[in-house]
C-alpha positions as YAML, in Angstrom:
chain: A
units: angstrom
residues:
- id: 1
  name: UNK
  ca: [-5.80, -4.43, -20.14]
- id: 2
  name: UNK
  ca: [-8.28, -2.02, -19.68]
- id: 3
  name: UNK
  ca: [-11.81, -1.61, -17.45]
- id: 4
  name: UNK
  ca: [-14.73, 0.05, -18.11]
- id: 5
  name: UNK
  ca: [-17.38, 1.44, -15.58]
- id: 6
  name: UNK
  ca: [-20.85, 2.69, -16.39]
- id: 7
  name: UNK
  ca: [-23.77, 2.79, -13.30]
- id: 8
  name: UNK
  ca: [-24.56, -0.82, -13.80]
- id: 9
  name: UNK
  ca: [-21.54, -3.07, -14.58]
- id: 10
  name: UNK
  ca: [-18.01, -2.94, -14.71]
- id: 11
  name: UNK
  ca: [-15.95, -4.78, -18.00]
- id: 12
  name: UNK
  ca: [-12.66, -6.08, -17.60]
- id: 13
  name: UNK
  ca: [-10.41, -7.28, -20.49]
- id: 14
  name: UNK
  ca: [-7.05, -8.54, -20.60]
- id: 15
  name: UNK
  ca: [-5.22, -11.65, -22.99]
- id: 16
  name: UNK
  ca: [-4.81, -14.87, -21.81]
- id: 17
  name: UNK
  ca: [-2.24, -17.27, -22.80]
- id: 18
  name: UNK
  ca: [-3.30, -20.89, -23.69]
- id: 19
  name: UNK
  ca: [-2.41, -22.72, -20.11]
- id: 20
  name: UNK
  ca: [-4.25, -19.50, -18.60]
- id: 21
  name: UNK
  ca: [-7.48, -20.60, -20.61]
- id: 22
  name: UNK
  ca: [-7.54, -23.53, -19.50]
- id: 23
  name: UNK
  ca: [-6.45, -23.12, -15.96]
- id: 24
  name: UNK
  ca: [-9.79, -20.43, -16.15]
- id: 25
  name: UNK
  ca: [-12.10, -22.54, -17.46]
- id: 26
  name: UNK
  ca: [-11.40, -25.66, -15.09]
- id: 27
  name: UNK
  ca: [-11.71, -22.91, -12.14]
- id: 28
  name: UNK
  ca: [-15.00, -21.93, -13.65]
- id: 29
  name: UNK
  ca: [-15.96, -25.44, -14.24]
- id: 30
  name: UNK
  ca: [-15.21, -25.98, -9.95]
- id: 31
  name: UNK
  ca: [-17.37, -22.96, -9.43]
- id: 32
  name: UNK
  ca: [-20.42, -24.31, -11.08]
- id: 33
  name: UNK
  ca: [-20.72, -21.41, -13.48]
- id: 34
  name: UNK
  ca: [-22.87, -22.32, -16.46]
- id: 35
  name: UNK
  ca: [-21.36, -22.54, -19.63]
- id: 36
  name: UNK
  ca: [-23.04, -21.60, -23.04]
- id: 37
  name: UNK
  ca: [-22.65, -21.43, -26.61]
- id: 38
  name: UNK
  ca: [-21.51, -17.55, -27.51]
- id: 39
  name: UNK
  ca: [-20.15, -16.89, -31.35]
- id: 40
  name: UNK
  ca: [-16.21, -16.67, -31.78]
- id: 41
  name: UNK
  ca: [-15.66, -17.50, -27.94]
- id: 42
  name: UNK
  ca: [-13.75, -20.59, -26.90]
- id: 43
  name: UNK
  ca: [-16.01, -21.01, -24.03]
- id: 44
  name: UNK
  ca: [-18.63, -18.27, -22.67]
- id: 45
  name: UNK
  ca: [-19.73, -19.02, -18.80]
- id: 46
  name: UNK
  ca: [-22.03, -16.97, -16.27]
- id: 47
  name: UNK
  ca: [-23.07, -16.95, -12.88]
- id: 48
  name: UNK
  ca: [-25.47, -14.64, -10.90]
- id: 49
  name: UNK
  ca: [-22.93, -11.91, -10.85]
- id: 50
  name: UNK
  ca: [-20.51, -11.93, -13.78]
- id: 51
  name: UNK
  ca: [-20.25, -13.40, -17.41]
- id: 52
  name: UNK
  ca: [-16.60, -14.87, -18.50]
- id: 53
  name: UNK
  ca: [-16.31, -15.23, -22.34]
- id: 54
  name: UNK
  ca: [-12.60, -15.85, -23.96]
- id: 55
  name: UNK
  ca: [-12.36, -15.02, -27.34]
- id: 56
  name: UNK
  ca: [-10.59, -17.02, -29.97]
- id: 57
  name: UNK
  ca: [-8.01, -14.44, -30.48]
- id: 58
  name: UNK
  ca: [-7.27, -15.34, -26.65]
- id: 59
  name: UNK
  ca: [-9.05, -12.34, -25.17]
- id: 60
  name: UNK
  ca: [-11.07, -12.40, -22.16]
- id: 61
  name: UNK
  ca: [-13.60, -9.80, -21.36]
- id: 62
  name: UNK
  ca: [-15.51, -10.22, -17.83]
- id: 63
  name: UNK
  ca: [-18.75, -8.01, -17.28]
- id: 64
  name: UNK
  ca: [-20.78, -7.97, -14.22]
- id: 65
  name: UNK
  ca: [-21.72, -6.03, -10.86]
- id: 66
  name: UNK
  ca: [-18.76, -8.39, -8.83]
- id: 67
  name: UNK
  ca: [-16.31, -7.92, -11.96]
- id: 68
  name: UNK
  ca: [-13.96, -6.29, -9.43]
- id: 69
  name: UNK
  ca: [-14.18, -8.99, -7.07]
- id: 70
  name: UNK
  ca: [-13.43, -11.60, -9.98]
- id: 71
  name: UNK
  ca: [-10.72, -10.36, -11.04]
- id: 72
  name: UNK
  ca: [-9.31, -9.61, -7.44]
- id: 73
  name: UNK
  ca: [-9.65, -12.28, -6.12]
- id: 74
  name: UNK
  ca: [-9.71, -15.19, -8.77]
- id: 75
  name: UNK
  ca: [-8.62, -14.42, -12.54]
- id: 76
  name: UNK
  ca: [-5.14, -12.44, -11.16]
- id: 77
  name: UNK
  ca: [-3.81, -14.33, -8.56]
- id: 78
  name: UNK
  ca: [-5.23, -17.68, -9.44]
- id: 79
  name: UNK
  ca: [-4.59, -17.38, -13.15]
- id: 80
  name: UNK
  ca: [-2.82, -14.78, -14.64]
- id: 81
  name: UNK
  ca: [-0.44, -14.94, -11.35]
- id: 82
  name: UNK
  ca: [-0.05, -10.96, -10.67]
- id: 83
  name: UNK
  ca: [-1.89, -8.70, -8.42]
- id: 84
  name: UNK
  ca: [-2.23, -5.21, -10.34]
- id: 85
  name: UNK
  ca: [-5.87, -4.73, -9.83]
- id: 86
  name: UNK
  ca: [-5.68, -1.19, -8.36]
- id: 87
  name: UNK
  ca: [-5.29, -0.45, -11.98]
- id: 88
  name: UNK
  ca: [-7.88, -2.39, -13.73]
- id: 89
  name: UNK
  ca: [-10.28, -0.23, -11.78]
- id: 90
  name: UNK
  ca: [-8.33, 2.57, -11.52]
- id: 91
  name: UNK
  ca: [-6.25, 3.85, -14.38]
- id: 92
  name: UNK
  ca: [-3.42, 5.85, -14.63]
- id: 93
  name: UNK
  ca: [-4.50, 9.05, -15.45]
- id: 94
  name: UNK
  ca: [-7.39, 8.75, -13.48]
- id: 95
  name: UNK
  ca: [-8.56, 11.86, -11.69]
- id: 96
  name: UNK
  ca: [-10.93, 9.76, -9.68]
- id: 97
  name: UNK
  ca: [-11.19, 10.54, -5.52]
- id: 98
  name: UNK
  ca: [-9.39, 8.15, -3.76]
- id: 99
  name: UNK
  ca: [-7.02, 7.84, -0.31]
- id: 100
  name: UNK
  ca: [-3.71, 6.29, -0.82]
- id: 101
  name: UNK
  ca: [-1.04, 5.15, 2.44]
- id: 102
  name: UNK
  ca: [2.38, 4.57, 3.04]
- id: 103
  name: UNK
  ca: [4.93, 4.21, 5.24]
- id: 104
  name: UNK
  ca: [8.64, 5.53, 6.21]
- id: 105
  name: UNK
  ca: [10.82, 3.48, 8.46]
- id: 106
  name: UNK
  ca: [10.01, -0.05, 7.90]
- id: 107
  name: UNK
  ca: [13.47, -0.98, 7.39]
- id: 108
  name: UNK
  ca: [15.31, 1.46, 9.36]
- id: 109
  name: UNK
  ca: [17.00, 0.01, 13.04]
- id: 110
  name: UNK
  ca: [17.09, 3.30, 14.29]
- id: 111
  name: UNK
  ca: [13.90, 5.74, 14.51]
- id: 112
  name: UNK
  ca: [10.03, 5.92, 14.28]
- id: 113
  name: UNK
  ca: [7.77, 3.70, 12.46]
- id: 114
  name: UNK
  ca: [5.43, 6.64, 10.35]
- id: 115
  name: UNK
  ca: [2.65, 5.74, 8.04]
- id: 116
  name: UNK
  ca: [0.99, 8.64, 6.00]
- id: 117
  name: UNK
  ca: [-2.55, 8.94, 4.53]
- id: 118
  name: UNK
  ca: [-3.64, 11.61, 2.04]
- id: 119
  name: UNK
  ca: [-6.45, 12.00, -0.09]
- id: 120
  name: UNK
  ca: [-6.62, 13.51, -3.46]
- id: 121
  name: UNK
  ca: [-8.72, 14.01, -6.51]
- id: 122
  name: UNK
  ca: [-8.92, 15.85, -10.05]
- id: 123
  name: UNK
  ca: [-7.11, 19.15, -9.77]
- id: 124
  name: UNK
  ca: [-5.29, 18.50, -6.63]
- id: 125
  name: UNK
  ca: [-3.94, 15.27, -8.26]
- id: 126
  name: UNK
  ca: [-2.82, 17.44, -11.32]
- id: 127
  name: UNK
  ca: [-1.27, 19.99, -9.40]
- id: 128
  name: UNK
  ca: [0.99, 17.27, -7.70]
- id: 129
  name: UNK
  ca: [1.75, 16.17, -11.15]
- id: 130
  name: UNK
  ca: [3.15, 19.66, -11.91]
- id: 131
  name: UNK
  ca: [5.26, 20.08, -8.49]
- id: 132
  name: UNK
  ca: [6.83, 16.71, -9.02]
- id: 133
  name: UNK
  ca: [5.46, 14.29, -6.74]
- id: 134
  name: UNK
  ca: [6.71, 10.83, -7.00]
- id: 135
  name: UNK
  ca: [7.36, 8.02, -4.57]
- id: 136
  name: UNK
  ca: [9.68, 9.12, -1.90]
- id: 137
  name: UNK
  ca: [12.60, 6.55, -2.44]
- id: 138
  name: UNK
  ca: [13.27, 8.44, -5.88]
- id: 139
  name: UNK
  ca: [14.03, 12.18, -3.89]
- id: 140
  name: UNK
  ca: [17.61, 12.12, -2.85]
- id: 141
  name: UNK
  ca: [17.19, 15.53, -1.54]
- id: 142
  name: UNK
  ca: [15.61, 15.96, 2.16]
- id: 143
  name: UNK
  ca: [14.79, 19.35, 1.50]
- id: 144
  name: UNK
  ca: [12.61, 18.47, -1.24]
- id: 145
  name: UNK
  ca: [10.94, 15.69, 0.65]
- id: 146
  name: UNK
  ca: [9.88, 18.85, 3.13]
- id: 147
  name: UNK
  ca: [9.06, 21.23, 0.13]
- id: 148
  name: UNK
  ca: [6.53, 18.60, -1.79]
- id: 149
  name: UNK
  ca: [5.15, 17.83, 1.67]
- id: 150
  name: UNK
  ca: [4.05, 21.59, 2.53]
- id: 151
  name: UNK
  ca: [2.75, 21.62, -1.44]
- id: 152
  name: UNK
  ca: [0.43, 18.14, 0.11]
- id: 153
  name: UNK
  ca: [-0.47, 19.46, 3.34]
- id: 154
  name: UNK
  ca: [-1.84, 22.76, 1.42]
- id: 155
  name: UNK
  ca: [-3.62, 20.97, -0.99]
- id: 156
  name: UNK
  ca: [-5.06, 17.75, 0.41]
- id: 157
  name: UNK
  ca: [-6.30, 16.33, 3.55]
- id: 158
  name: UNK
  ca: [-3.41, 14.17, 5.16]
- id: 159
  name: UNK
  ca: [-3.50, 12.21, 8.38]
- id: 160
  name: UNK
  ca: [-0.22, 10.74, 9.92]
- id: 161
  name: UNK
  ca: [0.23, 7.95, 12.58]
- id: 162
  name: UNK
  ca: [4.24, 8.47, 13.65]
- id: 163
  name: UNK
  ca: [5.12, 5.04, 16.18]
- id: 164
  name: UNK
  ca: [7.94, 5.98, 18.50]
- id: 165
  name: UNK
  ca: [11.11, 3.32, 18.81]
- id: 166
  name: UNK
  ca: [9.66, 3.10, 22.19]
- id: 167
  name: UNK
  ca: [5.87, 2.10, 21.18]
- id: 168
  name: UNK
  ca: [6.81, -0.10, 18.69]
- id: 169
  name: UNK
  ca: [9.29, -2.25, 20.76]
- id: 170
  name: UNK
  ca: [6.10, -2.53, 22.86]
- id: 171
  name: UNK
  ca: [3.62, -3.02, 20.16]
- id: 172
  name: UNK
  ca: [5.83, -5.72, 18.32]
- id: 173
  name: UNK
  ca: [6.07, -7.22, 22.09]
- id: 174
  name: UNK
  ca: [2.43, -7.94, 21.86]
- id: 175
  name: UNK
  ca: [1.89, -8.80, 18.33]
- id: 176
  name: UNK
  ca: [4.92, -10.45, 17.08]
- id: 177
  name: UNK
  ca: [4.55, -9.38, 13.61]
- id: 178
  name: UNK
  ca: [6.26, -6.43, 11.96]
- id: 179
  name: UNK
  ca: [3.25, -6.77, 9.04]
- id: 180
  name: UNK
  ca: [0.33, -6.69, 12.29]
- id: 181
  name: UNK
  ca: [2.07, -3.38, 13.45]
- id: 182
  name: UNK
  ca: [2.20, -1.49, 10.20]
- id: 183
  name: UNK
  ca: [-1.46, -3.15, 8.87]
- id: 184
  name: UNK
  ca: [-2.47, -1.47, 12.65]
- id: 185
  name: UNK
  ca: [-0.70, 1.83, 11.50]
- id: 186
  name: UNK
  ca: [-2.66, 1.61, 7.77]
- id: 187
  name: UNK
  ca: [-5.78, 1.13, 9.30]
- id: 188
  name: UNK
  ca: [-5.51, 4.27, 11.84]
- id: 189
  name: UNK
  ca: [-4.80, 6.81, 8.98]
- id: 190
  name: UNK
  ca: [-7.28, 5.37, 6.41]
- id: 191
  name: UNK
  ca: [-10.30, 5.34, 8.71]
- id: 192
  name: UNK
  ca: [-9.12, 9.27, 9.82]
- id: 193
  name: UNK
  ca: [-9.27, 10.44, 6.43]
- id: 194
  name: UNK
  ca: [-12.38, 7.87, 5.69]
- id: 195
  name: UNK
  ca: [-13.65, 10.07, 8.61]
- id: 196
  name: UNK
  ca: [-12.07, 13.35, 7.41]
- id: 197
  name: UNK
  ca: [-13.24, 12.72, 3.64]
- id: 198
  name: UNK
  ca: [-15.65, 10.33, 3.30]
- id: 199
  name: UNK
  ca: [-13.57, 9.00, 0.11]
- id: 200
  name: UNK
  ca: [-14.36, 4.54, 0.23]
- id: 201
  name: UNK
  ca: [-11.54, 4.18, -2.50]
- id: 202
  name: UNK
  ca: [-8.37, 3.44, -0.55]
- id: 203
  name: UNK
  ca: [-4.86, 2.35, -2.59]
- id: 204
  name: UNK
  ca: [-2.43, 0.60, -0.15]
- id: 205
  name: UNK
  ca: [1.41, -0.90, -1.00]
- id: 206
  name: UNK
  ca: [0.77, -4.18, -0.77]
- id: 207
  name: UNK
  ca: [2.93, -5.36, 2.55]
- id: 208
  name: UNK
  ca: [0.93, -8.40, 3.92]
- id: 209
  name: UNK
  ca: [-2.15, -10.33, 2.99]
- id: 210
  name: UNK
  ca: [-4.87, -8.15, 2.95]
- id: 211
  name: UNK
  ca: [-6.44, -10.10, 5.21]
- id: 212
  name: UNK
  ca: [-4.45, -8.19, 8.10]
- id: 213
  name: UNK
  ca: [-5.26, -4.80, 6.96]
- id: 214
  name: UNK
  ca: [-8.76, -5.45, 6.93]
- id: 215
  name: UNK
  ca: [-8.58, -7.03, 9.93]
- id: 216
  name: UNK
  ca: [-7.40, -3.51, 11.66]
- id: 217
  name: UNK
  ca: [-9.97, -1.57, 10.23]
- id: 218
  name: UNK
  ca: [-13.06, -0.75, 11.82]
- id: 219
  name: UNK
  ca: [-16.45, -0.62, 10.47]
- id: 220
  name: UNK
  ca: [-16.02, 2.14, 8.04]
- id: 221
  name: UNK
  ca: [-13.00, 1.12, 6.86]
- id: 222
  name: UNK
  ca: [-14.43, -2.37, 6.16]
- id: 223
  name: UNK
  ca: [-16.91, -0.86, 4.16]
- id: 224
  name: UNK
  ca: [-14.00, 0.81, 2.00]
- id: 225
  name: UNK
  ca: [-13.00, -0.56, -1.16]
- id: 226
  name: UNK
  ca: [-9.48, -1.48, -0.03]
- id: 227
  name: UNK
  ca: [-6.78, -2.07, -3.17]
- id: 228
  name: UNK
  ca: [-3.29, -3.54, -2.35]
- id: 229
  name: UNK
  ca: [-0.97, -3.66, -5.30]
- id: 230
  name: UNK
  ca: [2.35, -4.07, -5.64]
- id: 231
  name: UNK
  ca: [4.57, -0.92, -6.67]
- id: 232
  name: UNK
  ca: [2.00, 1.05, -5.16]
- id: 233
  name: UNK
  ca: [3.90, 3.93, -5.02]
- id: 234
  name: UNK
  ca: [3.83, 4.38, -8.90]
- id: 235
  name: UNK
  ca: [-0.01, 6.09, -7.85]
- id: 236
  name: UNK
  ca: [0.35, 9.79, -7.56]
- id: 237
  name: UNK
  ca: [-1.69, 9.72, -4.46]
- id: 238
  name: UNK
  ca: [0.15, 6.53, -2.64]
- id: 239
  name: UNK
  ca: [3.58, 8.32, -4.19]
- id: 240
  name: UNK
  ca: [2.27, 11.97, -2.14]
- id: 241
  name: UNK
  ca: [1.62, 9.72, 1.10]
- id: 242
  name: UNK
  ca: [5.25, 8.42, 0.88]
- id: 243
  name: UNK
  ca: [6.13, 11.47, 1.22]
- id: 244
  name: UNK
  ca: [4.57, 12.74, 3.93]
- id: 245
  name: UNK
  ca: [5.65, 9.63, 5.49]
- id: 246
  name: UNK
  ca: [9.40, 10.28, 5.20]
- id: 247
  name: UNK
  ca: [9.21, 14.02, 5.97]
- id: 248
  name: UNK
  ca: [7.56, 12.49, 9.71]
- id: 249
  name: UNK
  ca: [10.27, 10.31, 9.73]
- id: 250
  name: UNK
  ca: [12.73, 12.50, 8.88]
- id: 251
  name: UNK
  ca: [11.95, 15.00, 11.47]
- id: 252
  name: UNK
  ca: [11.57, 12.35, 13.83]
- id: 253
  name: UNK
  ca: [15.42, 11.12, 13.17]
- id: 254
  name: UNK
  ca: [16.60, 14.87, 13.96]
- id: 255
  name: UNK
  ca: [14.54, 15.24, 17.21]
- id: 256
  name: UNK
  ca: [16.16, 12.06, 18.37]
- id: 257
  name: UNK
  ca: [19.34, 12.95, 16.82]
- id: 258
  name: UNK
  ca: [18.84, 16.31, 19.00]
- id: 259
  name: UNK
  ca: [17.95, 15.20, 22.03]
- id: 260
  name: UNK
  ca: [21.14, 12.48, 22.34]
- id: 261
  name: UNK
  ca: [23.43, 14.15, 20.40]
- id: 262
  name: UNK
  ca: [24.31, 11.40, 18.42]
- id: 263
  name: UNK
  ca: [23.98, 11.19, 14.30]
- id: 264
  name: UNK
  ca: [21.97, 7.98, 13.79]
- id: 265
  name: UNK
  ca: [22.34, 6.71, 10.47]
- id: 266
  name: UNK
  ca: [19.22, 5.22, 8.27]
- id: 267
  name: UNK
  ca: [18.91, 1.71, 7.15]
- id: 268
  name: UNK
  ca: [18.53, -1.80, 8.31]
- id: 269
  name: UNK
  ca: [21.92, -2.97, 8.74]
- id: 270
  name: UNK
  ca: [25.83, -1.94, 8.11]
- id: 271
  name: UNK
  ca: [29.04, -1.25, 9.14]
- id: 272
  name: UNK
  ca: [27.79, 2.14, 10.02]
- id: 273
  name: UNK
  ca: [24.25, 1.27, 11.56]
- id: 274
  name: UNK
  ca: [26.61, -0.92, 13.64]
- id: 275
  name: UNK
  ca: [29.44, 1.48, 14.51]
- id: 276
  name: UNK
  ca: [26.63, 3.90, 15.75]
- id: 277
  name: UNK
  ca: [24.73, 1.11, 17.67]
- id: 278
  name: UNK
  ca: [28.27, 0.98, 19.97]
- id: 279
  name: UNK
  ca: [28.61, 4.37, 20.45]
- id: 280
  name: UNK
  ca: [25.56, 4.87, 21.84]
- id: 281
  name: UNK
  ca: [25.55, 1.78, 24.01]
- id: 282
  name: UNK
  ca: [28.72, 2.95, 25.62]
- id: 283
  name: UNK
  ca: [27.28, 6.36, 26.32]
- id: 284
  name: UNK
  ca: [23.68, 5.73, 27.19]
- id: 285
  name: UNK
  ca: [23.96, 1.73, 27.97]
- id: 286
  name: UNK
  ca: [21.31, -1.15, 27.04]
- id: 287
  name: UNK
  ca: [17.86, 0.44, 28.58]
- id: 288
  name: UNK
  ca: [17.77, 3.45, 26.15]
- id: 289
  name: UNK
  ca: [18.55, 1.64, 23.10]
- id: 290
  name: UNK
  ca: [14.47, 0.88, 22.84]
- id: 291
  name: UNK
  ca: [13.60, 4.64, 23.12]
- id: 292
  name: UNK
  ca: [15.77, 5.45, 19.55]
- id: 293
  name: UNK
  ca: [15.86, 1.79, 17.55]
- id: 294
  name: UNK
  ca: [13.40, -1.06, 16.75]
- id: 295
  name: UNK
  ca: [15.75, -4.15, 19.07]
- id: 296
  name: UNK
  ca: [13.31, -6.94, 17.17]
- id: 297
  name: UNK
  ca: [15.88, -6.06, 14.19]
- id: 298
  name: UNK
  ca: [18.94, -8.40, 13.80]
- id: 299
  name: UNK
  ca: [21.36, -5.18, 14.38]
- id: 300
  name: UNK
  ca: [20.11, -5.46, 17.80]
- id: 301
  name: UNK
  ca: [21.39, -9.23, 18.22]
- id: 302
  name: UNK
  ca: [24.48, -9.79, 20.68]
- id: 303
  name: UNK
  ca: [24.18, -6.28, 21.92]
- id: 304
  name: UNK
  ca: [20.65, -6.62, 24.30]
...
């Protein structure tokens, strides 16, 4: 699967399996694209902005100025089923300028909410390559999350949004919506560094419809070109704001660690999340509990 850009059209090719043909060209056919002959194609069909031809071998190559768009937001999740796009634009090895954003402490009862932003390009993106950078869930070692994040900081611009216990219980209050607060959260780091950089490629985990995102973002960030994938983390860039993400959340966890004297424990839920829930009730009571943990969790239940 592979895309090609030149200054006036992007190419996008990937195989298709038999039922996918099909299920293209009967999507095409409910689009009113027109449909021609085209040598050693099984069908060829255009409209004003793209060209779809499928090969016999089963190969479909789409060419146009709203190829990304096509594939986005028809051929992938409408026939091939998958939403790995930020690739098809953007490959791999790509040294290409782009934002990416993550978070830290999505899952965890106790502590902040933190969503990082950095953006990267070329040599800073190699020289994250050579200091190991890689998503944040696959470093063990807290002191490396802090060393890589200094090697970031240095390099690239970064922008964090860190959401207290205490302003989340209240922001969840109002929305209602775990995905509405961190889309909220997305959207305040990518327009900084939008503002910061003036990079309009933006790579984004893909944690709700995108619809919410882009409903957070203001007018430059609607102007972005906004990829959520799946796995986003496996980008260099997205991998170096996960980072940055846990080392805010991290430091976050001490502070409140610090200032109550208690250990709190990451994670969602367990014997141990539990055991620490107790002990703090019993020594601080029911009215601090939203100032260290996020009480929409189920932990919470039976204890508020």
């Amino acid at each position: 699967m592979t895309v090609k850009k030149n200054i006036h059209t992007y190419t996008h090719t990937r195989p298709l399996s038999p039922e996918e043909t099909g299920m293209l060209k009967s999507l095409l056919e409910e689009k009113n694209f027109i449909f021609s002959p085209k040598p050693h194609t099984l069908f060829n069909a255009r409209n004003e902005d793209v060209s779809v031809s499928v090969y016999n071998s089963g190969k479909v190559v789409v060419q146009g100025r709203k190829t990304p768009d096509f594939v986005e937001f028809v051929l992938e999740p409408l026939v091939v089923k998958e939403l790995s796009f930020g690739y098809s634009v953007l490959e791999v090895n790509d040294r290409a300028k782009r934002i990416g954003s993550d978070e830290s402490g999505k899952g965890d009862f106790f502590g902040p909410l933190v969503v990082s932003g950095v953006c990267a390009r070329d040599g800073e993106i190699t020289e994250m390559e050579k200091a190991g950078v890689r998503d944040s869930k696959k470093i063990s070692s807290d002191s490396r999350i802090y060393y890589l994040e200094k090697i970031i900081i240095k390099m690239c611009k970064t922008e964090t949004v860190s959401i207290s216990p205490k302003r989340f219980n209240q922001m969840y209050a109002d929305m209602r919506n775990m995905n509405k607060v961190l889309a909220w959260a997305h959207a305040c780091a990518i327009e900084n560094l939008i503002e910061k950089t003036g990079c309009m490629l933006v790579i984004v985990d893909k944690f709700a419809p995108k619809a919410t995102l882009l409903q957070m973002l203001k007018e430059r960030g609607q102007k972005a070109r906004v990829v959520q994938r799946t796995k986003a983390e496996s980008d260099i860039v997205v991998a170096a704001a996960s980072i940055c993400a846990r080392a805010g959340y991290l430091r976050e966890m001490k502070r409140l660690g610090d200032t109550y004297g208690v250990v709190f424990p990451k994670g969602g839920g367990s014997d141990k999340i539990t055991d620490a829930l107790k002990a703090f009730l019993l020594k601080y009571g029911k009215s601090e509990l939203e100032n260290v943990a996020k009480i929409n969790f189920k932990t919470a239940e039976g204890f508020l």
